[in-house]
VOBA-1610 file (N, C-alpha, C; in pm, whole numbers, padded with zeros to 5 digits, always signed):
BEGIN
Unk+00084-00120+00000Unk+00000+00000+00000Unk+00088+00125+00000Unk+00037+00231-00036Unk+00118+00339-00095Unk+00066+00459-00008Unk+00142+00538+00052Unk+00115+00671+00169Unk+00135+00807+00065Unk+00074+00914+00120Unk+00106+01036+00093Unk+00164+01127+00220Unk+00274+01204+00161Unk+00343+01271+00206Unk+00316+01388+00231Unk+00319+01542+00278Unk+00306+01649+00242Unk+00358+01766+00306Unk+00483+01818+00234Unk+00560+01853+00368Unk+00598+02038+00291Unk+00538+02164+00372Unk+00573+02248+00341Unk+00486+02328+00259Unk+00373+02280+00211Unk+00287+02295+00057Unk+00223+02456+00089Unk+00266+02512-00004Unk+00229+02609-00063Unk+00165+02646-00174Unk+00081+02744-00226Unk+00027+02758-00346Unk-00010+02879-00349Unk+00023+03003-00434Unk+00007+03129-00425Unk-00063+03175-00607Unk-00163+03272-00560Unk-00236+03258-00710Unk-00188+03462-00711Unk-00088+03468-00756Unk-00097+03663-00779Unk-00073+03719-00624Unk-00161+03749-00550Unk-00164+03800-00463Unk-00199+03734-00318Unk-00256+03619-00332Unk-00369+03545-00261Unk-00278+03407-00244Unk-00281+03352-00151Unk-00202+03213-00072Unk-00323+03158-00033Unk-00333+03030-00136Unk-00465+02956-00119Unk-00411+02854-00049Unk-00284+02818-00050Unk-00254+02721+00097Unk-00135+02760+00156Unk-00064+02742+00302Unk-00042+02799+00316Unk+00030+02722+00441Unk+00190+02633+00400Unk+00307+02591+00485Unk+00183+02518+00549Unk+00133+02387+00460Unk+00075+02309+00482Unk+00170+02119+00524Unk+00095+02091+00621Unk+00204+01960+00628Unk+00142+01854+00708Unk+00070+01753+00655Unk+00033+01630+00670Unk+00090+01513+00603Unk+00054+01413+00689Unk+00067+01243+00630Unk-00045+01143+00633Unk-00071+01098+00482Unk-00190+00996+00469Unk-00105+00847+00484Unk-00130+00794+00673Unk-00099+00632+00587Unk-00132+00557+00518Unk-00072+00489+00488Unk-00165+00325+00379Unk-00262+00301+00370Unk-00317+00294+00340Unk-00480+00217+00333Unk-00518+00276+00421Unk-00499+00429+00434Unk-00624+00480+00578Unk-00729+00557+00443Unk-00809+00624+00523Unk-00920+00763+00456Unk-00861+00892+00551Unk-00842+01006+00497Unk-00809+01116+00540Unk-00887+01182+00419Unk-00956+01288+00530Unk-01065+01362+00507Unk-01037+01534+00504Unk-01025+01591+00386Unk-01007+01769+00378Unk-01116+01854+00437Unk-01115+01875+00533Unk-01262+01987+00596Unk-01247+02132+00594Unk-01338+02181+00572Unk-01336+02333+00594Unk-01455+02417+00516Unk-01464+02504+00499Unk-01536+02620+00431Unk-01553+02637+00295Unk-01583+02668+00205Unk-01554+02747+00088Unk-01480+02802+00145Unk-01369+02828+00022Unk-01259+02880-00018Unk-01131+02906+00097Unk-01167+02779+00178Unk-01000+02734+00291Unk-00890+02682+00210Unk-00893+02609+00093Unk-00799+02550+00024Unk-00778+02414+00006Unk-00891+02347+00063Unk-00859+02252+00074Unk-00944+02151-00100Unk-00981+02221-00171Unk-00969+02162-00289Unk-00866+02206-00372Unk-00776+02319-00355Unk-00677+02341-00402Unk-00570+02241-00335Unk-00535+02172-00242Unk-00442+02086-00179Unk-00497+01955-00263Unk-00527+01897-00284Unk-00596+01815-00349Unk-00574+01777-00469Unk-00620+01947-00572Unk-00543+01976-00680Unk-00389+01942-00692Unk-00327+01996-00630Unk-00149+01964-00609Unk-00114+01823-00562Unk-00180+01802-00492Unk-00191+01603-00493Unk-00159+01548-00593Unk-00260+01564-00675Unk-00308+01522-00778Unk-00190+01584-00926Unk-00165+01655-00894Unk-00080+01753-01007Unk-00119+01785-01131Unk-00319+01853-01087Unk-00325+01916-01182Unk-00300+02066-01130Unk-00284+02120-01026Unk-00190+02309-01036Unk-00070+02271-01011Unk+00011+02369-01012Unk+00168+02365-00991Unk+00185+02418-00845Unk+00303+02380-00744Unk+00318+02359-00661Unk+00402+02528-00645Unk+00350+02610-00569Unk+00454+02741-00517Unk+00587+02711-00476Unk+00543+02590-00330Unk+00689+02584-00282Unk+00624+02467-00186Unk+00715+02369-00137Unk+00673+02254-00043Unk+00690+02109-00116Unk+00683+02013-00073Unk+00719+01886-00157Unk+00599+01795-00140Unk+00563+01675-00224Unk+00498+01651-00190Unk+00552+01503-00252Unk+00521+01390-00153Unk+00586+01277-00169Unk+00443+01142-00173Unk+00481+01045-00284Unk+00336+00948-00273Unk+00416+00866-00304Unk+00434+00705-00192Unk+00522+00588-00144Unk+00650+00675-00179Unk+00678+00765-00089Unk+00827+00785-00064Unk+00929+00803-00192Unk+00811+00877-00288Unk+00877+00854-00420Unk+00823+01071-00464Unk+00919+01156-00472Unk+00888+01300-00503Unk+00830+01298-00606Unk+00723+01351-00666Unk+00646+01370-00743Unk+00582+01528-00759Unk+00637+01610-00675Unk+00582+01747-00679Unk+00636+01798-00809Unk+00723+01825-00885Unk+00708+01860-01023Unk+00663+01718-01105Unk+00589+01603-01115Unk+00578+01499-01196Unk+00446+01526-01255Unk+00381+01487-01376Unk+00266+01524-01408Unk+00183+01420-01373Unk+00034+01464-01374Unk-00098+01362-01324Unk-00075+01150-01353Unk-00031+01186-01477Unk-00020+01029-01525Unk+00083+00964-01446Unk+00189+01041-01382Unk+00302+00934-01367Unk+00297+00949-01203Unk+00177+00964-01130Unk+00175+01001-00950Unk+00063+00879-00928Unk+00023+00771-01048Unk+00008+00648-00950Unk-00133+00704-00907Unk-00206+00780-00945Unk-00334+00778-00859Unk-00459+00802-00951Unk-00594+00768-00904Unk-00718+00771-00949Unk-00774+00909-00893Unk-00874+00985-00920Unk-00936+01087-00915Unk-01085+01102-00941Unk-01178+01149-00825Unk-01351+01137-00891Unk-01369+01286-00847Unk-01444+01346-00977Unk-01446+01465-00930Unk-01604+01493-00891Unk-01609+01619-00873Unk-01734+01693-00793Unk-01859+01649-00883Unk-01788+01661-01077Unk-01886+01650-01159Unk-01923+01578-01167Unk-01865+01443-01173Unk-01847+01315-01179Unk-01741+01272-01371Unk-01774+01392-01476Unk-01703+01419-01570Unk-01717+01290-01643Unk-01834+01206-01713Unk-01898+01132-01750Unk-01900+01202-01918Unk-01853+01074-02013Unk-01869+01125-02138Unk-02027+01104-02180Unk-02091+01157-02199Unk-02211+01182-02243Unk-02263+01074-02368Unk-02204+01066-02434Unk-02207+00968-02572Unk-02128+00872-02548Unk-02075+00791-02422Unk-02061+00646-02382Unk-02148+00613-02339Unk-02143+00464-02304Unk-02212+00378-02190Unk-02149+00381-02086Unk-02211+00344-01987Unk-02151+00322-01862Unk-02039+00229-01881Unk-02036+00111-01934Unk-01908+00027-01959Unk-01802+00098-02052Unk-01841+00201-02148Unk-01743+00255-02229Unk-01692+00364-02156Unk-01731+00456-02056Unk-01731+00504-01965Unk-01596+00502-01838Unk-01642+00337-01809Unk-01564+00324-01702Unk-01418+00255-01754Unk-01404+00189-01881Unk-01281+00145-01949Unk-01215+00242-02015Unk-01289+00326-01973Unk-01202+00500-02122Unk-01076+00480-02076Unk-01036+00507-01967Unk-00890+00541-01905Unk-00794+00393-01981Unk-00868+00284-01963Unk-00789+00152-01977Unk-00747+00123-02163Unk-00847+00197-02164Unk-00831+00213-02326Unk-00725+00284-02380Unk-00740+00413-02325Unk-00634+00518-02346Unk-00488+00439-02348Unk-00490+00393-02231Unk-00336+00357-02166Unk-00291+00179-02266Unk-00408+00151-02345Unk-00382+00064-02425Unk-00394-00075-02290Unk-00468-00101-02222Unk-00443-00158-02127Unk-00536-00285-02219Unk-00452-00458-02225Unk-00542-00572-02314Unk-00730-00570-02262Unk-00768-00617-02378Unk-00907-00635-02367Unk-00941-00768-02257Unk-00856-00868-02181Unk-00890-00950-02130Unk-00900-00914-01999Unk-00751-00784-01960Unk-00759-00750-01849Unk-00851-00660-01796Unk-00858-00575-01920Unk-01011-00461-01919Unk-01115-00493-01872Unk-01165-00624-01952Unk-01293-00714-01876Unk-01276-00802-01733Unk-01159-00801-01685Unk-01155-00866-01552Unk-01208-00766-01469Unk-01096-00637-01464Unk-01127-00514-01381Unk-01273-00483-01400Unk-01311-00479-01513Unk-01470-00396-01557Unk-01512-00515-01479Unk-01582-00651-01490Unk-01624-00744-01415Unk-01594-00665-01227Unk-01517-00696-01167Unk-01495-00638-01022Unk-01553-00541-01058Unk-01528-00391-01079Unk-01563-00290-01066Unk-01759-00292-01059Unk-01803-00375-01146Unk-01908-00381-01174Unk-02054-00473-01063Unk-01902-00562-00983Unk-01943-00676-00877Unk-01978-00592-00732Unk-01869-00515-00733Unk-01876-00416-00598Unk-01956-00336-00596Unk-01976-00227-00737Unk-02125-00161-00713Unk-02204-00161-00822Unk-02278-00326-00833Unk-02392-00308-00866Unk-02417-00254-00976Unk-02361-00231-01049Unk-02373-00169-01201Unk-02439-00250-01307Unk-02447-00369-01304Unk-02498-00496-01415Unk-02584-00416-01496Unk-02689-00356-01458Unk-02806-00372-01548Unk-02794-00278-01584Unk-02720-00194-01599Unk-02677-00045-01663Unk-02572-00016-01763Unk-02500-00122-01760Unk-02346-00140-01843Unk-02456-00059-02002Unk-02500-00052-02005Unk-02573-00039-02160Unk-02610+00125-02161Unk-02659+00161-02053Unk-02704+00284-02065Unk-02634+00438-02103Unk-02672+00508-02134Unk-02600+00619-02132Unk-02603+00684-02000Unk-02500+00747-01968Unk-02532+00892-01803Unk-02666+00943-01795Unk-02725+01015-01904Unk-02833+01095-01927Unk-02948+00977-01869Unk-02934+00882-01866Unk-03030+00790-01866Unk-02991+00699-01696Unk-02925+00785-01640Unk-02915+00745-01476Unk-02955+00859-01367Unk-02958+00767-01290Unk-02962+00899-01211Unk-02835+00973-01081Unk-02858+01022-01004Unk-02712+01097-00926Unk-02668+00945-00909Unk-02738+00919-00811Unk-02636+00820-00712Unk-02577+00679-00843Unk-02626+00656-00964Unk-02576+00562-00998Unk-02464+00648-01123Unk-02499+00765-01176Unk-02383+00824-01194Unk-02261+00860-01119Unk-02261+00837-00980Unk-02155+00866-00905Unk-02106+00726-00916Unk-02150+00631-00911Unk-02135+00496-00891Unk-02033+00440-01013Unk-02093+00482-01104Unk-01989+00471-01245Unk-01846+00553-01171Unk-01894+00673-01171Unk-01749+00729-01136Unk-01625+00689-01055Unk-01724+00641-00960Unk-01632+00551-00875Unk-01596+00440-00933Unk-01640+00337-01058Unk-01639+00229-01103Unk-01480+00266-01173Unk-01463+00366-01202Unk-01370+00411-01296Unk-01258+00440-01231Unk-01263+00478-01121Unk-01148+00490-01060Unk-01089+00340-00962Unk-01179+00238-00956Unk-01172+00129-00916Unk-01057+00036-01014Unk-01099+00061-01186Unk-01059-00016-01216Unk-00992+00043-01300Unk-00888+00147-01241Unk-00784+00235-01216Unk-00647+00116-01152Unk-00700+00072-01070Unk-00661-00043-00967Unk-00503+00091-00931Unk-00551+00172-00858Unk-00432+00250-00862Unk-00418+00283-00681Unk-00303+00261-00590Unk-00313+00278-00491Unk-00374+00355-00388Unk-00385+00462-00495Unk-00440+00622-00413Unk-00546+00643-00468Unk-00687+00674-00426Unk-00796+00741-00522Unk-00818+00895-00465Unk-00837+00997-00497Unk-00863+01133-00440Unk-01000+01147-00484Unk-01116+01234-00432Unk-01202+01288-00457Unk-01239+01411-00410Unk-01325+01436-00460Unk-01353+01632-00481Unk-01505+01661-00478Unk-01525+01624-00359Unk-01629+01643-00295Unk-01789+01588-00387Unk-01776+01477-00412Unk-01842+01388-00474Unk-01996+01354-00475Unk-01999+01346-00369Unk-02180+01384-00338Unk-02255+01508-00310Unk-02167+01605-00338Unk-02249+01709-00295Unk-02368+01745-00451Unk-02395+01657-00530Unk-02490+01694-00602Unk-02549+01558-00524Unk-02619+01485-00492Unk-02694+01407-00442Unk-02766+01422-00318Unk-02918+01400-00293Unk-02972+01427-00188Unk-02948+01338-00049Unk-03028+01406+00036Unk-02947+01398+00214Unk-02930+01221+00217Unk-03068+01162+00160Unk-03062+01008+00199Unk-02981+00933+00095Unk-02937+01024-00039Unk-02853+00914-00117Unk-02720+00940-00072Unk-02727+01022-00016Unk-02591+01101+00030Unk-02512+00979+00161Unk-02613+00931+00217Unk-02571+00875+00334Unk-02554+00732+00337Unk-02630+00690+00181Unk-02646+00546+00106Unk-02484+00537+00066Unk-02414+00664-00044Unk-02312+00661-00075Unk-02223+00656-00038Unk-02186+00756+00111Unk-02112+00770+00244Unk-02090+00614+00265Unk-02166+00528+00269Unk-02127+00389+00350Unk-02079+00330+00244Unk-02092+00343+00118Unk-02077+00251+00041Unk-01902+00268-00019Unk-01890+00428-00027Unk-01757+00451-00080Unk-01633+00399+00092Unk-01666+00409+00167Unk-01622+00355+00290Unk-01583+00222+00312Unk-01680+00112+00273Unk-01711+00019+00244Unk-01572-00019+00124Unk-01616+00032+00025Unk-01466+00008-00064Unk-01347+00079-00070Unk-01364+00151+00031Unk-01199+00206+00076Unk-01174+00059+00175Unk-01202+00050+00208Unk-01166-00109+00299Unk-01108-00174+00258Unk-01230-00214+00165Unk-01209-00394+00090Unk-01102-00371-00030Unk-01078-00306-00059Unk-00957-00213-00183Unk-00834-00198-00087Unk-00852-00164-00034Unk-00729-00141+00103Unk-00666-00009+00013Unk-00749+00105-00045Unk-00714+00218-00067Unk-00665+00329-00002Unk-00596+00416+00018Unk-00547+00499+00045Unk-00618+00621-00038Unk-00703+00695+00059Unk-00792+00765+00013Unk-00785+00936+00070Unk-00798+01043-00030Unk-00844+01143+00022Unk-00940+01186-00014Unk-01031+01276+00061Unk-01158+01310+00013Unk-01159+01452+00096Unk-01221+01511+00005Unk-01232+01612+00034Unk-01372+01688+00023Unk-01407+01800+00163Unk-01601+01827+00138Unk-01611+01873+00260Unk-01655+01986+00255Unk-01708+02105+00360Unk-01865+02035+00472Unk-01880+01943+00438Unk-01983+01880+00495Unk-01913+01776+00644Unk-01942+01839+00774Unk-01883+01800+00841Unk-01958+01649+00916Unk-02043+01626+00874Unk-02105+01487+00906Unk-02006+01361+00786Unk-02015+01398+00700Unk-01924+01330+00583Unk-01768+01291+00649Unk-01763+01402+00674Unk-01615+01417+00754Unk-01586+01303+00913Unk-01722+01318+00971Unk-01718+01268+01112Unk-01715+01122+01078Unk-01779+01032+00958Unk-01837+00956+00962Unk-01729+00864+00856Unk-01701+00936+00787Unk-01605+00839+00661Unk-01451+00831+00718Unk-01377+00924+00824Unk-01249+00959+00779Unk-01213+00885+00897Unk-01014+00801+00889Unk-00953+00822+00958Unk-00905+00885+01046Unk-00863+00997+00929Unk-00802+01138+01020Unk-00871+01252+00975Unk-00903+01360+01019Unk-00948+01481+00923Unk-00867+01593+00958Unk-00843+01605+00828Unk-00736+01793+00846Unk-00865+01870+00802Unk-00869+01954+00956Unk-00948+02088+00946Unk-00885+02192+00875Unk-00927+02281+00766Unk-00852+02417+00720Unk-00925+02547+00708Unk-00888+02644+00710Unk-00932+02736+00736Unk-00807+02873+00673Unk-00901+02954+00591Unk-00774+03001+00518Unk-00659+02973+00444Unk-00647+02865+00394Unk-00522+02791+00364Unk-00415+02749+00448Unk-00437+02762+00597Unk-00370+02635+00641Unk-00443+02572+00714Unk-00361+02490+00798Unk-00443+02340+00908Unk-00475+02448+01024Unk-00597+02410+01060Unk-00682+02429+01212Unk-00628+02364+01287Unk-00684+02232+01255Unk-00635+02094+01315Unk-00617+01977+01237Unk-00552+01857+01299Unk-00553+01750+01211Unk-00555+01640+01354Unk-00665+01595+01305Unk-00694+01454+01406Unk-00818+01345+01392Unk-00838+01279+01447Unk-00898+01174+01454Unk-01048+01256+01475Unk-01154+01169+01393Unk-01290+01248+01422Unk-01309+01280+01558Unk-01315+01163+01639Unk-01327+01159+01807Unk-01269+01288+01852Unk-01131+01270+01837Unk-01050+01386+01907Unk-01075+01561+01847Unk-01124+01537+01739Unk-01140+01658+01680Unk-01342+01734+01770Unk-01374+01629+01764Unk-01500+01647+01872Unk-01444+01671+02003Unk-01429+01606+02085Unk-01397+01599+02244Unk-01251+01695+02252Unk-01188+01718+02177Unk-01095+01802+02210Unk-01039+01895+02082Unk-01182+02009+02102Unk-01117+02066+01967Unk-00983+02209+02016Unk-00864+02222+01899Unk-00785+02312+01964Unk-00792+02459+01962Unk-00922+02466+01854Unk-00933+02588+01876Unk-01089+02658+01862Unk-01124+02793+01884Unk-01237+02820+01858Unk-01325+02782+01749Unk-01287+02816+01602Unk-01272+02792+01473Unk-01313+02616+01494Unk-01223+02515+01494Unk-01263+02423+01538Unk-01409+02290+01613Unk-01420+02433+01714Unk-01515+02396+01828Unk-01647+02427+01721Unk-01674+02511+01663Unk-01777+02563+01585Unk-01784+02504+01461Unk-01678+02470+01422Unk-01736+02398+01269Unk-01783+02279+01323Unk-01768+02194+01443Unk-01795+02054+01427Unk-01892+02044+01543Unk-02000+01957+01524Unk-02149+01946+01587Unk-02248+02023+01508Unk-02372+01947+01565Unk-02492+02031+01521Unk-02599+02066+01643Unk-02612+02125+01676Unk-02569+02254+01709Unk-02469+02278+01721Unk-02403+02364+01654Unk-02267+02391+01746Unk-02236+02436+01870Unk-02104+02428+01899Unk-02015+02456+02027Unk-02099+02585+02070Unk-02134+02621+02184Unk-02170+02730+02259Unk-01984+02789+02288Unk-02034+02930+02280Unk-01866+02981+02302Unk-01952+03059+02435Unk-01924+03073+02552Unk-01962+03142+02605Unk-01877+03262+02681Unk-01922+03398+02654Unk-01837+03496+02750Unk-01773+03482+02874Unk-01691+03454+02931Unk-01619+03456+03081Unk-01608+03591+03122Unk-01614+03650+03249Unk-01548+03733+03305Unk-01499+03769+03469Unk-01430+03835+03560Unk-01381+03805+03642Unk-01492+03816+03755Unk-01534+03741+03856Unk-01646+03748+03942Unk-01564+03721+04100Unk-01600+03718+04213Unk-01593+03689+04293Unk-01577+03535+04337Unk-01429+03506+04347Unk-01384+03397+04359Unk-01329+03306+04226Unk-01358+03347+04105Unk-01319+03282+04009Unk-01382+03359+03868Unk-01383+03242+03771Unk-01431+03325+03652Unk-01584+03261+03615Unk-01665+03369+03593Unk-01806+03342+03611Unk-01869+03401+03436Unk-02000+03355+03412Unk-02012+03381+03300Unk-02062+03514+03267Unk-02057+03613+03201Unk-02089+03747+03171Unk-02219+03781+03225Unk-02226+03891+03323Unk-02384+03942+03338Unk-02438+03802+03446Unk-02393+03762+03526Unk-02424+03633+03601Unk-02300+03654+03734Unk-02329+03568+03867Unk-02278+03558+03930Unk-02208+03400+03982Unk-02293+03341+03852Unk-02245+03155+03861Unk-02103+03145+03831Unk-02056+03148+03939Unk-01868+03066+03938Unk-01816+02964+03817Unk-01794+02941+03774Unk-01735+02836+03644Unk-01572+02711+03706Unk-01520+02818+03724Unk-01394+02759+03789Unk-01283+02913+03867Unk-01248+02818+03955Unk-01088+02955+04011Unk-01015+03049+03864Unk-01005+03102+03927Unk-00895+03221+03830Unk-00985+03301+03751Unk-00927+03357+03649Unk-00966+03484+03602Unk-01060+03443+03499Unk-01135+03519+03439Unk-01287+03495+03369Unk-01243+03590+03211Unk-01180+03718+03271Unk-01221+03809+03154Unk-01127+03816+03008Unk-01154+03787+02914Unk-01055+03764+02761Unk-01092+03620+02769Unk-01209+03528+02797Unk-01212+03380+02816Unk-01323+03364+02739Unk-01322+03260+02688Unk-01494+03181+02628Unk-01489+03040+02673Unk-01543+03032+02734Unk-01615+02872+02773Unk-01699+02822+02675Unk-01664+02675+02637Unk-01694+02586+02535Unk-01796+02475+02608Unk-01889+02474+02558Unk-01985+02382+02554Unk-02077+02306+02456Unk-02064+02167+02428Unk-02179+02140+02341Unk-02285+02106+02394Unk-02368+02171+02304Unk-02496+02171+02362Unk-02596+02031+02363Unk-02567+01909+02327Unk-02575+01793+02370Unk-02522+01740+02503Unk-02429+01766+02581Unk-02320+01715+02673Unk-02436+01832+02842Unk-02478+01914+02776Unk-02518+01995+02868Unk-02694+01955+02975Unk-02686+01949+03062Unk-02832+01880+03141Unk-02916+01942+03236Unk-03051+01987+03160Unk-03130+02036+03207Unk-03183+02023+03354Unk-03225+02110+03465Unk-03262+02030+03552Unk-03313+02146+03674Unk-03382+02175+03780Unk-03387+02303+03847Unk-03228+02316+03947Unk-03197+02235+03953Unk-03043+02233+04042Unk-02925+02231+03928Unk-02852+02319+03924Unk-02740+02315+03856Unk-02620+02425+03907Unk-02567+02433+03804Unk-02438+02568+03811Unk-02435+02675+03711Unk-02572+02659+03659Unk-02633+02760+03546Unk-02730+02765+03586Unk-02778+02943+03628Unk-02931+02951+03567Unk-02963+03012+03476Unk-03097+02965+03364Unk-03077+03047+03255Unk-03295+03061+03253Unk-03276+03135+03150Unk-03418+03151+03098Unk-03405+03123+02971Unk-03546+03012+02951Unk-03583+02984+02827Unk-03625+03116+02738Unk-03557+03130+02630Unk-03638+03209+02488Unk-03702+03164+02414Unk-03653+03007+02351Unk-03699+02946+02218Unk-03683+02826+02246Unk-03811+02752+02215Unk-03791+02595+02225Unk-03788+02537+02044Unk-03740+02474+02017Unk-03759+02405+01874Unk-03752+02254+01897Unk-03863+02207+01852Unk-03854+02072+01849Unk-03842+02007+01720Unk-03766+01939+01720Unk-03711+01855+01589Unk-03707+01711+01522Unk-03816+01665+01660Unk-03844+01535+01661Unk-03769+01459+01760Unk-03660+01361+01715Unk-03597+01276+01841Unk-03516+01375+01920Unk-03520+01509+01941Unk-03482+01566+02026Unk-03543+01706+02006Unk-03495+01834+02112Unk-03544+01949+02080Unk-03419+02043+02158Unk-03421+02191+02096Unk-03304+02270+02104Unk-03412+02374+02168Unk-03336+02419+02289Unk-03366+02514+02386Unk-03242+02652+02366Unk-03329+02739+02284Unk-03215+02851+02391Unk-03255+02922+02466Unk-03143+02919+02525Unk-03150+02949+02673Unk-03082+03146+02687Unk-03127+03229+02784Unk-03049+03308+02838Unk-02961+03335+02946Unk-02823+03361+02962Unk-02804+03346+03126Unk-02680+03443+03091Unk-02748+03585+03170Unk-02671+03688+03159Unk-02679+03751+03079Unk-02557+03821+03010Unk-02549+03874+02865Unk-02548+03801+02759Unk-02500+03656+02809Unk-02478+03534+02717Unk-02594+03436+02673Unk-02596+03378+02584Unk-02690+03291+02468Unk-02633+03126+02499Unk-02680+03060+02529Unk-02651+02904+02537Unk-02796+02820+02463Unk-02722+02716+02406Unk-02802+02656+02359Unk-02801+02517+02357Unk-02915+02435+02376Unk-02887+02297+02511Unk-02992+02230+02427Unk-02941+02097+02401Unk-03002+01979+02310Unk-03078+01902+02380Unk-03190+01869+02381Unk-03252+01760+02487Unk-03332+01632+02404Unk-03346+01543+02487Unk-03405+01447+02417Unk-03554+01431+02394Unk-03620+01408+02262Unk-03750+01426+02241Unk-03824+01514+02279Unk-03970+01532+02323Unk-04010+01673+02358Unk-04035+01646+02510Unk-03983+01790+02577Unk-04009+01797+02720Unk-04128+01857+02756Unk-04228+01912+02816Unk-04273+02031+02892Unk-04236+02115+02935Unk-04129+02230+02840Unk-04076+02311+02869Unk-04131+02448+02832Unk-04163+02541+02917Unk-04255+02674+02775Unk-04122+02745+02839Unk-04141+02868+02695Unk-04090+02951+02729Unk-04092+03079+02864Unk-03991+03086+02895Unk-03988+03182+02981Unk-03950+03122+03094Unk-03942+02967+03082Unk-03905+02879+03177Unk-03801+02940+03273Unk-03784+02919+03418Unk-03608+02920+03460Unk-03590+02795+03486Unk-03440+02751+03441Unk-03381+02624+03447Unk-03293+02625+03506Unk-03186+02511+03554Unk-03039+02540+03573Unk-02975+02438+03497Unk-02855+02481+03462Unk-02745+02365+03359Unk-02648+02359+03456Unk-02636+02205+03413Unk-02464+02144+03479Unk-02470+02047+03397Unk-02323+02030+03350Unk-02225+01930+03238Unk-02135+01902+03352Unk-02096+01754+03323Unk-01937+01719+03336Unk-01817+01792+03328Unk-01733+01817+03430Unk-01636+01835+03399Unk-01561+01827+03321Unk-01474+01701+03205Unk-01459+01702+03115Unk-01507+01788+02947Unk-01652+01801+03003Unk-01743+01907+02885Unk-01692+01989+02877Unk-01654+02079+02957Unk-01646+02228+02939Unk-01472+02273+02853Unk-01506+02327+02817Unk-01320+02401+02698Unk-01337+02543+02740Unk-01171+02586+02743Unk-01172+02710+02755Unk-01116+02823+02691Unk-01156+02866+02579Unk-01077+02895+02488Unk-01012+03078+02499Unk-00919+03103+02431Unk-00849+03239+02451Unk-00952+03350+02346Unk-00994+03419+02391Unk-01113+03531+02286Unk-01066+03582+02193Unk-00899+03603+02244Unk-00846+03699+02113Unk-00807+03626+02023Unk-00704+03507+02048Unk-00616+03403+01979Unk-00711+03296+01919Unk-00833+03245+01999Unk-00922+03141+01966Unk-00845+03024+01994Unk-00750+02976+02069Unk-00703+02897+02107Unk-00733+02807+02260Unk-00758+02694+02245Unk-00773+02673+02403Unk-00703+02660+02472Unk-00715+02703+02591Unk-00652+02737+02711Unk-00656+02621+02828Unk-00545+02615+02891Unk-00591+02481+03028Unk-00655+02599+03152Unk-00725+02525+03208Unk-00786+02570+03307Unk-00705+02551+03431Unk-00646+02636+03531Unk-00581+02608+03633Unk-00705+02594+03748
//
């Protein structure tokens, strides 16, 4: 199995540094996942992977072999893009052998690969059809068929389902997962959709602006995010950032006299997700209900307490009206404390 390297990566367009002294490692046969925003860079990193832009400055290594000036054909890897980039006037079987054709690859071996490619997803009864005559999820399916029987160590993608709806979306999610496995591929993928991210990846490099936020394990990127930026892209609801400031005896939350912990409060935001957080009349928060939303297997309360806005996930529907007073207490472990100016978290003494 074959790793990617990435040490230093830069990419500057005129004026603008779309990445930016970037530096990760994909092992073997893992999935590593590109997260972030529109326009963080992380389909431009991808691009340079791949070597269709040219590299500013930084190296970039795939099985320990430099390839940052080498062109697309000779870096060993498969590619599915956003479009899926389907010739219109093939079949799905003429389709998915184009590449094998090109490269003059024999007609016996063509039909072995096309056979697999076709075994894994389900393609049989379509080999005949044209694109126009499928629909998303089995046009993505080709696409992927094509890069399968690529049989090439590395496959990259470029955010692949985002033309497909929420439930094919989540059909496809398992399925491209599924054959990153059994392929024992070495995969990047890349897609601003942070459930995609939580759910498919090994590792995920967070970006933001053109460089890394973070880079870690879904888990760890949840339970211990390193920075503000971070804490907020990942969950739904997101991270509550809440105001700190200095109170009597420790640092308490803005406009409130509830203690949080010893030491100083003010330039602080306290991190909370609003799942982890528990309703109840006894706590270490009191807040007032504003807005209840119920959403079915659970419902989102926000809450007021102080100058500050919290917002607290509960399960199914409660008897809660507005205007309620409540109190919140989380676990110890729950709470993050991040720096206001830097957005960095802070240890709590």
């Amino acid at each position: 199995m074959t790793g990617i390297e990435i040490v230093n990566l830069n990419k500057r367009w005129a004026t603008f540094d779309a990445v930016k002294d970037v530096n990760f490692t994909v092992e073997p046969g893992t999935l590593t996942v590109l997260l972030g925003p529109s326009g963080c860079g992380k389909s431009t990193t991808l691009r340079l992977i791949a070597g269709l832009d040219t590299v500013t400055s930084g190296t970039i290594r795939i099985g320990g072999r430099d390839v940052t000036d080498a062109p697309p054909a000779r870096r060993d890897l498969a590619m599915v893009f956003q479009s899926y980039a389907l010739f219109p006037h093939l079949s799905v079987e003429e389709n998915i052998v184009f590449g094998l054709k090109v490269r003059r690859v024999p007609a016996d071996e063509r039909r072995r690969r096309l056979n697999r490619a076709v075994e894994i997803l389900g393609l049989g009864p379509y080999l005949g059809r044209k694109p126009s005559q499928l629909s998303g999820g089995q046009q993505q399916r080709v696409a992927l068929g094509r890069a399968i029987v690529a049989e090439a160590p590395i496959c990259l993608m470029d955010e692949p389902l985002s033309n497909l709806d929420a439930q094919l979306r989540h059909d496809m999610r398992r399925e491209i997962r599924n054959i990153q496995r059994a392929l024992g591929m070495t995969m990047v993928y890349v897609t601003h959709d942070q459930i995609e991210a939580m759910s498919l990846a090994d590792q995920v490099i967070l970006m933001k602006a053109g460089h890394i936020e973070q880079k870690a394990t879904p888990e760890e990127l949840y339970l211990k995010p390193a920075t503000t930026f971070a804490a907020r892209f990942i969950g739904t609801p997101p991270m509550n950032l809440v105001g700190l400031a200095d109170g009597a005896g420790g640092a308490v939350v803005k406009g409130t006299a509830a203690r949080m912990f010893e030491g100083r409060g003010e330039g602080l935001l306290m991190g909370l997700r609003p799942e982890q957080i528990r309703v109840g009349e006894e706590g270490m928060l009191p807040v007032i209900v504003r807005n209840v939303e119920y959403h079915g297997a659970d419902s989102i309360l926000e809450c007021e307490a102080g100058e500050e806005n919290i917002t607290v996930r509960v399960d199914g529907v409660r008897p809660i009206a507005v205007g309620s007073r409540l109190s919140l207490s989380w676990e110890p472990e729950a709470m993050h404390v991040f720096d206001r100016e830097s957005g960095f978290v802070q240890p709590v003494r």
